[in-house]
C-alpha positions in Angstrom: -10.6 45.5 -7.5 -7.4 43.3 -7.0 -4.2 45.7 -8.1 -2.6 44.4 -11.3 0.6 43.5 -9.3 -1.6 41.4 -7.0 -3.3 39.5 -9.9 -0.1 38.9 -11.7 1.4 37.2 -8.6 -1.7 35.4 -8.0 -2.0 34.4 -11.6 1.7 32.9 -11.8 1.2 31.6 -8.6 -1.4 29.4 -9.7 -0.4 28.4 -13.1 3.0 27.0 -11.1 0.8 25.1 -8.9 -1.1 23.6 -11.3 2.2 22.6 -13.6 3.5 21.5 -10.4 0.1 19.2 -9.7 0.3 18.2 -12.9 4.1 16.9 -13.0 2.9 15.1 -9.6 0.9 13.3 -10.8 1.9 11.8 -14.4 5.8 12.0 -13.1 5.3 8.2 -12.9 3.9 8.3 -16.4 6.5 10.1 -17.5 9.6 8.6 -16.5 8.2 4.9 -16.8 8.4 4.5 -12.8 5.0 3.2 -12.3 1.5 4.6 -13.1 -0.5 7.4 -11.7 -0.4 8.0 -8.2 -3.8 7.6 -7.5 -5.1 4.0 -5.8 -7.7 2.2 -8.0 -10.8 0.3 -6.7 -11.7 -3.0 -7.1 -14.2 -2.8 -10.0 -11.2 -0.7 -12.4 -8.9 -3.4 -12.1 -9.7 -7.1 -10.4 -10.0 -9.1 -7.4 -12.1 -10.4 -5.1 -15.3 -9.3 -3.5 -17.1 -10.9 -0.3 -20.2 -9.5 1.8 -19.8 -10.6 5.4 -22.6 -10.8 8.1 -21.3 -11.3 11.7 -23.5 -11.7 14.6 -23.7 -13.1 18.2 -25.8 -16.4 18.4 -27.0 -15.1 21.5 -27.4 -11.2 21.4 -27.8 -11.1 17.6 -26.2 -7.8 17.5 -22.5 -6.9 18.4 -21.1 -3.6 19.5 -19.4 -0.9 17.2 -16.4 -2.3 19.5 -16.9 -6.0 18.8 -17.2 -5.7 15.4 -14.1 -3.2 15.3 -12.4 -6.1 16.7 -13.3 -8.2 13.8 -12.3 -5.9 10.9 -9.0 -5.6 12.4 -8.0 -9.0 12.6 -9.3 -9.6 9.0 -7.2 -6.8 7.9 -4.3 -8.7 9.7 -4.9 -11.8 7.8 -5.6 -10.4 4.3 -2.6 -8.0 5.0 -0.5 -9.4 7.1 2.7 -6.9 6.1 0.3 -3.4 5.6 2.0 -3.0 1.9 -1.6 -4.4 -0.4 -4.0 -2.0 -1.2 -7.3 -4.2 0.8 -10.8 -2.8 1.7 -12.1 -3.8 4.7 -15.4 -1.7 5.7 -18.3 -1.9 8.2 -21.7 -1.5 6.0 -24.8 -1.3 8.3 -24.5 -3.1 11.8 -23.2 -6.1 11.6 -22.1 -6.5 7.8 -18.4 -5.8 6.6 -17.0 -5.9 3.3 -14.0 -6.6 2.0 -12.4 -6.5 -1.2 -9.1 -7.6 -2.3 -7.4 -6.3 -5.0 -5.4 -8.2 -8.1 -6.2 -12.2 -6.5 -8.7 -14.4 -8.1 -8.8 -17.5 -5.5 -11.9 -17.0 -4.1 -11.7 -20.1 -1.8 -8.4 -19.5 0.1 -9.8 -15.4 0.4 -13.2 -17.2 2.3 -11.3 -19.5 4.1 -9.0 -16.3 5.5 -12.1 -14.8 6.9 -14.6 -17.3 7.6 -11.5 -19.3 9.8 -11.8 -19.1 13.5 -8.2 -19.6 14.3 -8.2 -21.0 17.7 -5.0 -22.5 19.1 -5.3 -25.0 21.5 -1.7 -27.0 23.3 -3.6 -30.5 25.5 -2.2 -33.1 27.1 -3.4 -36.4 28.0 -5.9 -36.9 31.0 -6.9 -39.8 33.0 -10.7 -40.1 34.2 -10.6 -41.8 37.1 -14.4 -42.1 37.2 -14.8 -43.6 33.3 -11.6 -45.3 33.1 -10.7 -43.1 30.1 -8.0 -41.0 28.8 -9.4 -37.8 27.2 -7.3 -34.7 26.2 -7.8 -31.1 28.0 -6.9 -27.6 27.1 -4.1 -26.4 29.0 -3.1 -23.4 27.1 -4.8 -20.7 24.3 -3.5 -19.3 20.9 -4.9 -15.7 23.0 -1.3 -15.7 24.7 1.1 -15.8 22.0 2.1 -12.3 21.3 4.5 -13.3 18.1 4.6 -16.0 15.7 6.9 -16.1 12.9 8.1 -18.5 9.7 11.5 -19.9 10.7 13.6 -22.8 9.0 15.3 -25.3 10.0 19.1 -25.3 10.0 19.6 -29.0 9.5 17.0 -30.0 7.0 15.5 -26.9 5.7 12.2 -27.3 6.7 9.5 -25.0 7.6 8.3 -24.2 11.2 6.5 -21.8 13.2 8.2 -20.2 16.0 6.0 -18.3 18.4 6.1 -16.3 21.4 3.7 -16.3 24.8 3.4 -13.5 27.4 4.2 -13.6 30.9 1.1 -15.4 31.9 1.4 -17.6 29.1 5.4 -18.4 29.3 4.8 -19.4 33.5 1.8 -22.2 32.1 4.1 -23.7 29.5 6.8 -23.8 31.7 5.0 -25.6 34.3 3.3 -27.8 31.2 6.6 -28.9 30.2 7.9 -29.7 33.4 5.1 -31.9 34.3 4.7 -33.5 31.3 8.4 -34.3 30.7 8.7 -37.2 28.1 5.7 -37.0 26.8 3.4 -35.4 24.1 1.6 -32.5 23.9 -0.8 -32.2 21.2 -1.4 -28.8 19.3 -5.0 -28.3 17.7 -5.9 -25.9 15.4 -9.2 -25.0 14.9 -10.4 -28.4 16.8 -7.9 -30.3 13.9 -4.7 -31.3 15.7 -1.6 -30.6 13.5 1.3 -31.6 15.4 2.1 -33.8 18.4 5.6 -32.8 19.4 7.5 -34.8 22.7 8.9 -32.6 25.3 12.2 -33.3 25.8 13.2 -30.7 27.9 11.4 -28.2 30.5 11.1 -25.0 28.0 11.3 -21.4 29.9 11.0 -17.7 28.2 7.9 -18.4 27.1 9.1 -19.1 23.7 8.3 -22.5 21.4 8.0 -23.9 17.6 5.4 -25.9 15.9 6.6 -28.5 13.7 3.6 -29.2 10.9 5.4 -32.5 9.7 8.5 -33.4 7.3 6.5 -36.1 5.2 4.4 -33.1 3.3 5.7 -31.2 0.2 7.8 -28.8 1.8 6.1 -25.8 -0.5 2.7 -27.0 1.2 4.1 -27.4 4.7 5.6 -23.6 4.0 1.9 -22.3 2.9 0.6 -23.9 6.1 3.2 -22.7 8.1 2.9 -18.6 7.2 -1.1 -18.9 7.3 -1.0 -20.5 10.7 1.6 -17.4 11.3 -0.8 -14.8 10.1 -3.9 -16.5 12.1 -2.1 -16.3 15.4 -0.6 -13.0 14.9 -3.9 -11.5 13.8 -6.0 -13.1 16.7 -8.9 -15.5 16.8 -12.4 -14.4 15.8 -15.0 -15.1 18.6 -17.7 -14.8 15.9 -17.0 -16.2 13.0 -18.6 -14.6 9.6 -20.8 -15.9 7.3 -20.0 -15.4 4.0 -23.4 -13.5 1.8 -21.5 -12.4 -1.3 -18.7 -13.5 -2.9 -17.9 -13.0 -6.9 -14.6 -11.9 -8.7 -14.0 -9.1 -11.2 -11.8 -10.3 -13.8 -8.6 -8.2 -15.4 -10.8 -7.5 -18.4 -13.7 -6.5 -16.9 -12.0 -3.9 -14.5 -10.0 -2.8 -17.5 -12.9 -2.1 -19.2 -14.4 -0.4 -16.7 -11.0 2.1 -16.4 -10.6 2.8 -20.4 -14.6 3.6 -20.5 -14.5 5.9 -17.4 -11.5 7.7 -19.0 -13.0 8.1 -22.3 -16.1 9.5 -20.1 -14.5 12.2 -18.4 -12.0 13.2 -20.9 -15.1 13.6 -23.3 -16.9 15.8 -20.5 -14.3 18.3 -20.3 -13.6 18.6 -23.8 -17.4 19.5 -24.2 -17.3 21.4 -21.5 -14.3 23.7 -22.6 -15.4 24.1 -26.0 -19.1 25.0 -24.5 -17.3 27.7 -22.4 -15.2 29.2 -25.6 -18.0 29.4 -28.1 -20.6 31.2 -25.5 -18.4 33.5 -23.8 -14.9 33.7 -25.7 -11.7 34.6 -24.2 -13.7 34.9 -20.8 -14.4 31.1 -21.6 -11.2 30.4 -22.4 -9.7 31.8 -18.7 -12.4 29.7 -17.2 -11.5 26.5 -19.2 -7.6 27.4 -17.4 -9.3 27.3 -14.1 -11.1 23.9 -14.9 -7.6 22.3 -15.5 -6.6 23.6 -12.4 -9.7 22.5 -10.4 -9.1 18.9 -12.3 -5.6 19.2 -11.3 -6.1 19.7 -7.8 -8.9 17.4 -7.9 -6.7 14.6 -8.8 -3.8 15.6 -6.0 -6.1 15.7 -3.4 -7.4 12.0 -4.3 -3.8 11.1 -4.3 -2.5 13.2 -1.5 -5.9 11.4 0.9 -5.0 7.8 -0.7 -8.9 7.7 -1.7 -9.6 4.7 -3.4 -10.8 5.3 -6.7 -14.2 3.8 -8.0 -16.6 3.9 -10.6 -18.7 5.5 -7.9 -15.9 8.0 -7.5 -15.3 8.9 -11.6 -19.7 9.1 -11.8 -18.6 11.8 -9.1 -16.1 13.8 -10.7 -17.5 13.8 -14.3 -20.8 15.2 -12.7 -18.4 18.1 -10.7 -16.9 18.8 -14.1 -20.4 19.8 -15.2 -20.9 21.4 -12.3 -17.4 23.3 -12.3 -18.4 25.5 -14.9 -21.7 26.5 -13.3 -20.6 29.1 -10.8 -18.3 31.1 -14.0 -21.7 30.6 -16.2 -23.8 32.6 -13.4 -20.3 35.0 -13.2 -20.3 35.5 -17.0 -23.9 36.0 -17.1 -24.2 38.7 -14.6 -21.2 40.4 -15.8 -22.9 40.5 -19.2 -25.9 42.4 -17.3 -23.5 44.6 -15.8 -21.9 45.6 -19.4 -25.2 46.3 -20.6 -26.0 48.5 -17.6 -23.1 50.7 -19.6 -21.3 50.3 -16.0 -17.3 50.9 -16.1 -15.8 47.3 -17.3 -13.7 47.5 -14.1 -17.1 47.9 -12.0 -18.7 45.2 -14.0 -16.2 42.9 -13.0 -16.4 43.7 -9.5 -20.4 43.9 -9.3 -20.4 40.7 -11.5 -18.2 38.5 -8.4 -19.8 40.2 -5.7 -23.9 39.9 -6.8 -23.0 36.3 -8.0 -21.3 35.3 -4.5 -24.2 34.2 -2.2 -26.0 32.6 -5.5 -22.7 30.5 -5.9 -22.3 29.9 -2.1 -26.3 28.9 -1.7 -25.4 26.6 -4.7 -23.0 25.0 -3.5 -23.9 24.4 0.4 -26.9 22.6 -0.9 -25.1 20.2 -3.2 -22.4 19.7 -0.3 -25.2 18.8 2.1 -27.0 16.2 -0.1 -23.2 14.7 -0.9 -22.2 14.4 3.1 -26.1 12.3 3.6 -24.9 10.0 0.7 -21.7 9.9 2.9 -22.9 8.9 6.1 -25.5 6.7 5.4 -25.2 6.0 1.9 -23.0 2.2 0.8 -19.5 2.2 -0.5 -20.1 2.7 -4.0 -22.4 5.6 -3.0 -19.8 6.8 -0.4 -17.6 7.3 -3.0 -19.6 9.3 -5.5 -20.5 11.3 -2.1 -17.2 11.9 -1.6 -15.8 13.4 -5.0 -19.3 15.2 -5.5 -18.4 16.9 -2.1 -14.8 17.6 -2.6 -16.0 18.4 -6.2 -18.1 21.3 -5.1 -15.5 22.7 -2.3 -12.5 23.0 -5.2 -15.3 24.3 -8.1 -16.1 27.2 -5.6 -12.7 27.9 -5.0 -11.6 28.2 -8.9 -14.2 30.3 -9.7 -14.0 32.6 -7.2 -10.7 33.0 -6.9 -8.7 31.3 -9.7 -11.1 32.9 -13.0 -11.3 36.1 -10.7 -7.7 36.2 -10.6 -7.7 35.7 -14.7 -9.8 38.1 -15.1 -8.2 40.7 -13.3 -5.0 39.7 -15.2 -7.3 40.2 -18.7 -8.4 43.3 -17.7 -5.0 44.7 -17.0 -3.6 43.2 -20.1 -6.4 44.1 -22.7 -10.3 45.3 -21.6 -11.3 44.1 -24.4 -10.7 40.5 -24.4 -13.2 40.2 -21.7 -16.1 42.1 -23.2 -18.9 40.0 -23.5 -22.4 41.2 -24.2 
């Protein structure tokens, strides 16, 4: 039996965590500084979705490694500063998907992806043999290290300013000086897009790339910071093929949002009113311990920046049911106890002890089954794997220990309020 100074300190102790969870998360809300804390998936607001499938010609398969690779440099092109809120994912072997949030151009988000981004700088070759000039490859995009937007002091006009390694800096300085006075042509994905005359031997392995002054300057710009992000991410030795591709529109994820809330608000409602006409004040305590366990629920979605789905909310409505199952076989045993004419203090103990390894057995299976749909399930059933497992963990722990607590706290306060029969 906890002592009545324990289970006022534990009792105050949670209720301030719980206000404290609480003004975490609707602070925003609050204080008009943004919305919820809490980072919303594609299908609650809008965007773009595309199903990639990347393989090797040859092999058919690539490594975990190899296709590593690949999501990283599309996360460097669809995020080139780290600040947007884009899902890129492996799914199966050689699939990856990727959704990006709040942009409906479906054509420029394909073209990111599906672009191999290969740099090339040639020069001008004579074939003895044939009697013809042809153009060779004298140095790769793979050793610039940096590229960046810079302008131009006198005219204003966009360029891309890049940076080689050591390697890279000694060929360009030996390109230059051979080929004093004359062109070298930069291609970009076998296109060439600039043709600029070297004027001067260039060392520190440091160069620009003019892409013309008789564009519109705000489509030379455009050009200029995706040719940027393509040489700072990397090139992609296997380009993907685009399966899937379809937008959500600002509607549609709306809709989705206000429906889901409606859903869950309207399961705990039931839920708590369920809990108050069956078992009175004892229902009551365990509805406080549900606001906690949504609460903490919530926080820990924040505090993990989990990605919140319709997958996700299917998840947490579901553990909201669930929630109230371990106090239900609590309540239940304890009413058992009371008719056994045991000591209400006893009854309360027998009650948590004889209902612990039911609860536990409970909740270990449903745990199980939600870290399967986890590991091999997709991302939409990831994420209802996810918050039904996290769901479970926090709805043993508040009703073992957060309605035990209450109920200690009752008892000390008034027997009576928590005699049910």
């Amino acid at each position: 039996m906890l002592k009545k100074e324990f289970s006022i300190i534990y009792s105050v102790l949670i209720f301030l965590g719980t206000l404290f969870m609480i003004f975490y998360l609707f602070y925003p809300v609050l204080f008009k500084k943004g919305t919820i804390p809490i980072k919303l998936g594609l299908d609650l607001r809008y965007g773009i979705h595309l199903m990639l499938e990347v393989y090797d010609p040859k092999l058919k398969q690539l490594s975990s490694t190899e296709m590593q690779q690949i999501i990283n440099i599309l996360e460097k092109r669809l995020n080139p500063t780290g600040t947007q809120e884009i899902v890129v994912q492996q799914a199966g072997n050689n699939r990856i998907i990727v959704e990006i949030p709040e942009v409906v151009d479906t054509n420029d988000a394909i073209e990111k992806v599906t672009k191999v981004g290969k740099l090339e700088f040639k020069v001008e070759e004579y074939d003895p043999t044939t009697g013809s000039v042809y153009k060779k490859t004298v140095l790769t995009g793979d050793s610039i290290i940096r590229a960046s937007v810079e302008f131009s002091p006198n005219s204003g006009q966009p360029y891309v300013s890049f940076s080689l390694d050591p390697k890279g800096a000694k060929i360009f300085e030996d390109i230059t000086r051979q080929y004093l006075d004359k062109p070298i042509y930069i291609y970009f994905d076998n296109k060439e897009i600039s043709a600029p005359v070297v004027r001067s031997v260039i060392t520190g392995g440091s160069g620009i790339i003019e892409l013309g002054y008789d564009q519109d300057k705000e489509k030379v710009l455009k050009e200029a910071k995706d040719l940027a992000i393509y040489l700072n991410a990397g090139k992609l030795q296997y380009p993907p093929k685009v399966l899937e591709a379809y937008t959500i529109g600002p509607s549609l994820g709306e809709k989705h949002l206000k429906k889901s809330l409606i859903a869950g608000i309207i399961a705990l409602f039931v839920v708590c009113i369920f809990m108050v006409i069956f078992y009175k004040f004892p229902g009551l305590l365990a509805d406080f311990a549900l606001v906690s366990y949504t609460a903490l629920f919530l926080t820990i979605i924040s505090v993990s920046n989990t990605v919140l789905t319709l997958g996700s909310i299917a998840g947490i409505i579901l553990s909201i049911g669930m929630a109230v199952d371990a106090n239900i076989i609590i309540f239940e045993r304890l009413k058992e106890e009371i008719r056994d004419n045991k000591p209400l203090n006893t009854a309360i103990d027998l009650a948590f002890k004889r209902s612990f390894d039911t609860i536990l057995d409970s909740h270990l299976t449903t745990i199980i089954a939600a870290l399967i749909l986890m590991i091999f399930g997709t991302s939409v059933i990831q994420g209802f794997g996810f918050a039904l497992l996290w769901g479970n963990v926090i709805s043993f722990f508040t009703a073992i220990y957060i309605t035990k607590s209450f109920m200690y706290l009752a008892f000390y306060y008034n027997p009576k309020l928590i005699e049910i029969r």
